[in-house]
N, C-alpha and C positions, 0 to 999 in steps of 0.2 A: 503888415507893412505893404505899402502899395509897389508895384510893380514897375519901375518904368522902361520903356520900350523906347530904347536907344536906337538910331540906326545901323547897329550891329545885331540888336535884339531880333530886329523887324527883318533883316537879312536873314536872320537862321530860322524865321519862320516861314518865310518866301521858299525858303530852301527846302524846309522838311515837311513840311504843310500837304504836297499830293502822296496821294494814297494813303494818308493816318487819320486817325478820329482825332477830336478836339482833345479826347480824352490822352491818347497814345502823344498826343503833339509835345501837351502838358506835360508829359512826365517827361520828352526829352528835352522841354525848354527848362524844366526847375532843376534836371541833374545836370546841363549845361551850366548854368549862370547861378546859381544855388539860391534857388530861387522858393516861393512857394504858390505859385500861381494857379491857380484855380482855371478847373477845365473851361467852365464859363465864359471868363475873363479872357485866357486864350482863345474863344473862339471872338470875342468882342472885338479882341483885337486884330485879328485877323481880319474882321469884317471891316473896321476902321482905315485899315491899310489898302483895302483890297484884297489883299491875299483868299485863291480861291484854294481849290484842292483839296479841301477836305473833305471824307467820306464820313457817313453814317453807320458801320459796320452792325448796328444790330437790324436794319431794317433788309427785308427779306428781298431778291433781286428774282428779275428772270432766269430760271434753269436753278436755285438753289430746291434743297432738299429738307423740308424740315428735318429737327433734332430730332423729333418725336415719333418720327413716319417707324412703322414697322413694327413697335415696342407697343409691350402689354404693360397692363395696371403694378406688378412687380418690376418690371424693367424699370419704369418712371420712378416709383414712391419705395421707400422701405415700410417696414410692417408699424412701425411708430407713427410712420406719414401718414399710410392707408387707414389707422385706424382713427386717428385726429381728424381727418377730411369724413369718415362716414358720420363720426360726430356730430360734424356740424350737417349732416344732407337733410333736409326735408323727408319725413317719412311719408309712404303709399298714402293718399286722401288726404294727407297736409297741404296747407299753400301759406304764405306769405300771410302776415298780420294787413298789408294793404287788399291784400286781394282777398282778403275773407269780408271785408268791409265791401264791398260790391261781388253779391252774388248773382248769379247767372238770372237771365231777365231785368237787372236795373239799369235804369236813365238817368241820363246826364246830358247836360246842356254844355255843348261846348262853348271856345271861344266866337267860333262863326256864327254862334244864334242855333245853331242844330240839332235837334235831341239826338245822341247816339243812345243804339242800346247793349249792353253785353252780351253777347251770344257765346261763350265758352268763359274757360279755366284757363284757358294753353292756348298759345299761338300755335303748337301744333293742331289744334281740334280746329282751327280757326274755317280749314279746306272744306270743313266737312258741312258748315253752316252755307255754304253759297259763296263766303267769303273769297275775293278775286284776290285776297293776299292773306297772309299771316298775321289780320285784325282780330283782335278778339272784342270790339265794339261796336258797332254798323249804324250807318245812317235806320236813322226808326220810318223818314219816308220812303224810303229803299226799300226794305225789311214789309212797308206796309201794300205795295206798289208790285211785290215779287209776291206777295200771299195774293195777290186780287186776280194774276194777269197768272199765274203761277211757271216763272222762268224768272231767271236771274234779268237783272237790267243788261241791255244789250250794250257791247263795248261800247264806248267813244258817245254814249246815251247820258242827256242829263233828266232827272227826274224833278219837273217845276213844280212848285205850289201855282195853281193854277189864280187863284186869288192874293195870293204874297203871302199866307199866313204862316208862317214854319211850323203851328201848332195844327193846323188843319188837317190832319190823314185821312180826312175822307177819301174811298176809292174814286169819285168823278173829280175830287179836285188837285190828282195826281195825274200827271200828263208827261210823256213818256217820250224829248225833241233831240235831235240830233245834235252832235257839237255846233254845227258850224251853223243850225238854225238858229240855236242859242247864244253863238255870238249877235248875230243880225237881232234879233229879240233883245238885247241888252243895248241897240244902236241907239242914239238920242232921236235920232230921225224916225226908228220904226212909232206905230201905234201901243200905246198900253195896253196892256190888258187886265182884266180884274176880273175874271171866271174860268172856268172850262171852254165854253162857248166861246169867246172872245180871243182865249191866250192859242186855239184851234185855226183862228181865223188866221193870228197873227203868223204863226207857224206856216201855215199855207202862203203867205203873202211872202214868209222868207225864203220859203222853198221856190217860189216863185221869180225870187228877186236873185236867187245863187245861180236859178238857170238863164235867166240872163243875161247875169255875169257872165256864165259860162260859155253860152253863146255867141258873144261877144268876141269873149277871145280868139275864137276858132273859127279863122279863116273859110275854113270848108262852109260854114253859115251862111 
């Protein structure tokens, strides 16, 4: 049966509404009025009214304490628990039916046109591949770009296809530009380019064109 929200209804939730969950609300609005109103609906209605005040009590605040801080594997689970959960664990040198199906060295073409390739099993092993974050699949011009120059690509560095090919890993047609000449390199205004030779040239013209800018700004010029 539907619920309705009398102005005496709407009053007792004005009333009791700060500091209770939708949840705590509900139970004293359906043993109020003998009611059976669902947490939900209670918070719907509330929202309807305006009525604000109500907390989220499972969500974790500044200075609280987890439940779990301190406590071992027996503290948490009993031995029926513990033995149910190792059941289901993966054993040593198992992994997932998805991740047996791409093993270490395959490509894939993302959504962006880019071959990634897998370089681990585990986002923990991910650190150990060069990887700047816990990827376990890496751009393959990245990957081909860091074996030629041998150092990881340097922060805030984009690695161009110096011809547009995304399929080209040759070492010369990996060219290795800063963010912010990359922005300028992507302007409608700068020149194309379509080689090593050329995308070198354009790079210089933007480095050229940032100092400039730069110049510009600063008065002391």
């Amino acid at each position: 049966m539907r619920t309705r929200y009398t102005p005496e209804r709407v009053g007792f939730l004005r009333e009791h509404s700060p500091g209770h969950s939708a949840q705590e609300l509900a139970d004293m609005f359906n043993s109020r009025f003998g009611t059976t109103a669902s947490r939900k609906a209670i918070y719907m209605a509330c929202r309807a009214n305006g009525i604000g005040g109500l907390v989220n009590k499972g969500r974790f605040h500044k200075g609280m304490t987890a439940p779990n801080k301190g406590k071992t594997w027996d503290d948490l689970y009993t031995p029926e628990q513990q033995e149910h959960i190792r059941a289901h664990l993966y054993k040593p040198g198992n992994m997932s039916a998805k991740g047996m199906r791409y093993p270490v060295g395959s490509e894939r073409e993302g959504k962006d046109g880019y071959v990634y390739v897998k370089v681990c099993e585990s986002s923990r092993d991910a650190m150990a591949t060069g990887a700047k974050s816990s990827q376990c699949w890496r751009l393959k011009h990245h990957l081909a770009w860091e074996r030629e120059n041998g150092k990881p690509v340097p922060d805030e560095s984009f690695i161009v296809f110096a011809d547009g090919d995304k399929r080209n890993f040759a070492p010369e047609n990996l060219v290795c530009v800063s963010r912010g000449d990359y922005n300028l390199l992507n302007n409608t205004k700068m020149p194309r380019y379509y080689d090593a030779e050329s995308l070198k040239a354009c790079s210089a013209l933007a480095k050229l064109k940032r100092a400039a800018k730069g110049r510009a700004r600063d008065p002391r010029g």
